[in-house]
N, C-alpha and C positions, 0 to 999 in steps of 0.2 A: 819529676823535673819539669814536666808541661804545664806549666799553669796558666788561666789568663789573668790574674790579679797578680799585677809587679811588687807588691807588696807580699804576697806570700809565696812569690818564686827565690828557691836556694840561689845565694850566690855565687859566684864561679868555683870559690873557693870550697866552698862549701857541696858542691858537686864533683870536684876531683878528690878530695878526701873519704868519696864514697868507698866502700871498699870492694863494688865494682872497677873500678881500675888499677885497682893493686891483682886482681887476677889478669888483666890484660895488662900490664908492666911485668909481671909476671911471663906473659904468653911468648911475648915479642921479647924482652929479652932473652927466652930458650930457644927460640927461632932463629935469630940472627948469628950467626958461627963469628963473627967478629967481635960481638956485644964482651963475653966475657965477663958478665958481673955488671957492665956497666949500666946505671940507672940516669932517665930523665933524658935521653938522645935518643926522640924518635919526632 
């Protein structure tokens, strides 16, 4: 994700699609006792 050519850095989009953050959407919403399933409110 560090790159220094802006030309071959992923874009944003393309760095939350990682599926690095489906295990931390994952983490936080089993953490949170009000979440409840709920995705995308952090």
């Amino acid at each position: 994700m560090v790159e220094r050519d802006p030309a071959r850095r992923p874009s944003a989009k393309e760095i939350v699609e990682n599926p690095i953050f489906d295990e931390i959407q994952r983490k936080m919403s089993s953490s949170r006792p009000d979440s409840q399933g709920k995705q995308g409110c952090w």
